[in-house]
Every structure is written in C-alpha cells, then in structure tokens.
ZABA-762996 format. One record per residue: residue in three letters; x, y, z of N, C-alpha, C, O in turn. Coordinates in nm, 3 decimals, padded with zeros to 5 digits. Layout:
N
+------+---------+---------+---------+---------+---------+---------+---------+---------+---------+---------+---------+---------+
| code |      nu |      nv |      nw |     cau |     cav |     caw |      cu |      cv |      cw |      ou |      ov |      ow |
+------+---------+---------+---------+---------+---------+---------+---------+---------+---------+---------+---------+---------+
|  ALA |       X |       Y |       Z |       X |       Y |       Z |       X |       Y |       Z |       X |       Y |       Z |
...
+------+---------+---------+---------+---------+---------+---------+---------+---------+---------+---------+---------+---------+
This chain:
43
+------+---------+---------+---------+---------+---------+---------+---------+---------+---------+---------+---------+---------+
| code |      nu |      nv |      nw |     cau |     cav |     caw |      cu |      cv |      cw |      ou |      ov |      ow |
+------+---------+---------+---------+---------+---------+---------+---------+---------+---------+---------+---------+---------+
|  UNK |  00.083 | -00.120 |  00.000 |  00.000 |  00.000 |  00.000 |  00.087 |  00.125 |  00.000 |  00.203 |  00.110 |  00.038 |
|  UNK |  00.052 |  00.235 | -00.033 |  00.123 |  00.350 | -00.029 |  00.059 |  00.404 |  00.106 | -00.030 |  00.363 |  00.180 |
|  UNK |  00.154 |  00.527 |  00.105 |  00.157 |  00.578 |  00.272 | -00.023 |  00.663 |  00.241 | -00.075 |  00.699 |  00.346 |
|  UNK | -00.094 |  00.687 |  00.133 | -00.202 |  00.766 |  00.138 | -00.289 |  00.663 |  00.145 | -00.397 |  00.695 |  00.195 |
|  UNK | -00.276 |  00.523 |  00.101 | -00.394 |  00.405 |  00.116 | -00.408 |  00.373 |  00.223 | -00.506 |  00.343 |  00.291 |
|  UNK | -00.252 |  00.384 |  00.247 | -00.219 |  00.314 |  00.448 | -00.275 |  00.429 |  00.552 | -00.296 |  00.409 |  00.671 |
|  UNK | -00.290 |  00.527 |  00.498 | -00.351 |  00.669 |  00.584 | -00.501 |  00.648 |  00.589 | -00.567 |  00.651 |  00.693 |
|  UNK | -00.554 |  00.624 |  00.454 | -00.682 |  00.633 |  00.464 | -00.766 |  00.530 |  00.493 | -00.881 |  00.563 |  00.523 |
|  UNK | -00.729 |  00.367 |  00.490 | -00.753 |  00.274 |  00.553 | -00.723 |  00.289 |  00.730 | -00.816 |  00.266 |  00.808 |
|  UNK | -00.616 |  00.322 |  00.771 | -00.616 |  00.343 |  00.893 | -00.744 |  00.429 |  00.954 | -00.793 |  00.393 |  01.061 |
|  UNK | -00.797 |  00.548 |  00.880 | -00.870 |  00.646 |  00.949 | -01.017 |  00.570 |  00.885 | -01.106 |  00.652 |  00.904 |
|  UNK | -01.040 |  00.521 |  00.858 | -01.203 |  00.364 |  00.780 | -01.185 |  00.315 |  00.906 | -01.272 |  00.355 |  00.983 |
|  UNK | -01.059 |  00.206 |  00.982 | -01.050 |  00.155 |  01.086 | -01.082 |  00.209 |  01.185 | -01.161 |  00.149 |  01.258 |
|  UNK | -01.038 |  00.331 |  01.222 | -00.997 |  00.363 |  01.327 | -01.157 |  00.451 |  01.413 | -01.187 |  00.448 |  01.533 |
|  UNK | -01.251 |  00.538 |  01.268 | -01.394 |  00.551 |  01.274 | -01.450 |  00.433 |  01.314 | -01.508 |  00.444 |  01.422 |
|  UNK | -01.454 |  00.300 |  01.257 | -01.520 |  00.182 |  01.269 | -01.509 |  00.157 |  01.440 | -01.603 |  00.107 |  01.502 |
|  UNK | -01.410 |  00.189 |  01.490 | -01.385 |  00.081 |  01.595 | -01.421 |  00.214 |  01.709 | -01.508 |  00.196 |  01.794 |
|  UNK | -01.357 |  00.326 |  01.702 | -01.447 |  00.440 |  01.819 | -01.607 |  00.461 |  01.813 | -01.669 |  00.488 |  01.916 |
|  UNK | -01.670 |  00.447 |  01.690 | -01.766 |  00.460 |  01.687 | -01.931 |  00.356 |  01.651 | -02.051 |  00.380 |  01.663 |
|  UNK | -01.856 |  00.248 |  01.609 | -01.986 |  00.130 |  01.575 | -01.927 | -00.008 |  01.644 | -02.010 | -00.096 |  01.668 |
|  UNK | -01.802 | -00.029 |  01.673 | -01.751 | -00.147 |  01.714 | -01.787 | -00.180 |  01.921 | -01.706 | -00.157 |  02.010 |
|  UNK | -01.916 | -00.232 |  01.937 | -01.919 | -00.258 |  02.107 | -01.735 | -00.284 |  02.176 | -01.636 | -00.323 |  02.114 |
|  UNK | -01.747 | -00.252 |  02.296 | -01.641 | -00.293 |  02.380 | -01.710 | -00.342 |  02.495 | -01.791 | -00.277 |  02.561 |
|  UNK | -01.655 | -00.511 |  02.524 | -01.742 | -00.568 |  02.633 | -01.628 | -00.479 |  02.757 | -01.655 | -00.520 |  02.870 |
|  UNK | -01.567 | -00.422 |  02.759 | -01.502 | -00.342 |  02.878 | -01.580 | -00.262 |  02.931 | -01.595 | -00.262 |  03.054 |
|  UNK | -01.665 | -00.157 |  02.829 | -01.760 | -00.062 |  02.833 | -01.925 | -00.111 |  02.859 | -02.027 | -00.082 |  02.797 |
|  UNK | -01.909 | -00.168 |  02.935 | -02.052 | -00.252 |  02.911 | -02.141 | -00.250 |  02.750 | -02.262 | -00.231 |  02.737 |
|  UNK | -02.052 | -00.271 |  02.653 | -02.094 | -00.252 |  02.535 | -02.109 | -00.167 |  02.438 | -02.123 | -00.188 |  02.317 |
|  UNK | -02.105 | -00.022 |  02.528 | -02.088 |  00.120 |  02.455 | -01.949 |  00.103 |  02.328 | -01.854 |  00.025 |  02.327 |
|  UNK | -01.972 |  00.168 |  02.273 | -01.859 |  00.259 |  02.198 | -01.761 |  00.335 |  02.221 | -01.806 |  00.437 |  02.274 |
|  UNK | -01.647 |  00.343 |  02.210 | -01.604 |  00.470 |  02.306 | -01.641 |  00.596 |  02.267 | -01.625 |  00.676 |  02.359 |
|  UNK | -01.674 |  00.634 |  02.190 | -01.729 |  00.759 |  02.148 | -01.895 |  00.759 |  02.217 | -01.956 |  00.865 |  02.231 |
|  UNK | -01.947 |  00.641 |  02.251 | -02.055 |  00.656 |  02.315 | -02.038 |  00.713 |  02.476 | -02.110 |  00.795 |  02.533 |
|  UNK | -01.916 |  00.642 |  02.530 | -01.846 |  00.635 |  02.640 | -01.807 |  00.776 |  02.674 | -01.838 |  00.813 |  02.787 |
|  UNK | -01.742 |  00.867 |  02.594 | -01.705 |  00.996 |  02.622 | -01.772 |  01.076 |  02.555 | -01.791 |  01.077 |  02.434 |
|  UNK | -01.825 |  01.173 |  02.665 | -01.935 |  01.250 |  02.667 | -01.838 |  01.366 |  02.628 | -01.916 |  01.461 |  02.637 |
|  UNK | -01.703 |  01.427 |  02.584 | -01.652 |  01.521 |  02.540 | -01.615 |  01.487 |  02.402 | -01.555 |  01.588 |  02.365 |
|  UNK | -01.615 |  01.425 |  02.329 | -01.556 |  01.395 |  02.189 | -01.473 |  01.490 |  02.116 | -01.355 |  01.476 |  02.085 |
|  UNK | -01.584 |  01.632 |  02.081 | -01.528 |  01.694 |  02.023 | -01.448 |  01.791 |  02.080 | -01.382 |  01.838 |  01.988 |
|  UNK | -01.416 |  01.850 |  02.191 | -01.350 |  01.914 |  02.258 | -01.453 |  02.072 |  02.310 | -01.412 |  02.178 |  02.358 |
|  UNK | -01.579 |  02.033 |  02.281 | -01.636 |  02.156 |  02.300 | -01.654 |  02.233 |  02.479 | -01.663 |  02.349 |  02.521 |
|  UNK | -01.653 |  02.139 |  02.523 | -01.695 |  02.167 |  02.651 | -01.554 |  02.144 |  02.789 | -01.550 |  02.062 |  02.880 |
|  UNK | -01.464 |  02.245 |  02.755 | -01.374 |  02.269 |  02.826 | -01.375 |  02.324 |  02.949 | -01.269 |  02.343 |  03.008 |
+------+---------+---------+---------+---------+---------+---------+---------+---------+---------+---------+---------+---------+
C-alpha cells in the first residue's frame, strides 16, 4: 500500500472501531458513546 492508502484505511479503521464497534469493557458502549466530550467543545 502506499503511505495515502495506508492513511486512509487506517482512518475507515480507526472511525469503525471508536464509533460502531461494542467494547465488552464498556458494558458494550462505543467509546465515542463512552465519552461525553468527543469533540473538545466543553472545556
């Protein structure tokens, strides 16, 4: 892969797994379900 396939497959992964992939750690949440700050708005 080139470093822009390997970039943009990484960031496909990396959405998939913070945001639709359960974690039985989290009682199943998401971690993006899990943290109630995501975007940094509320400092």
């Amino acid at each position: 892969l080139s470093d822009a396939a390997r970039a943009a497959t990484y960031a496909t992964w990396l959405h998939h797994y913070n945001h639709h992939r359960p974690h039985t750690g989290i009682d199943g949440l998401t971690p993006a379900d899990r943290v109630h700050n995501v975007t940094g708005n509320y400092n």
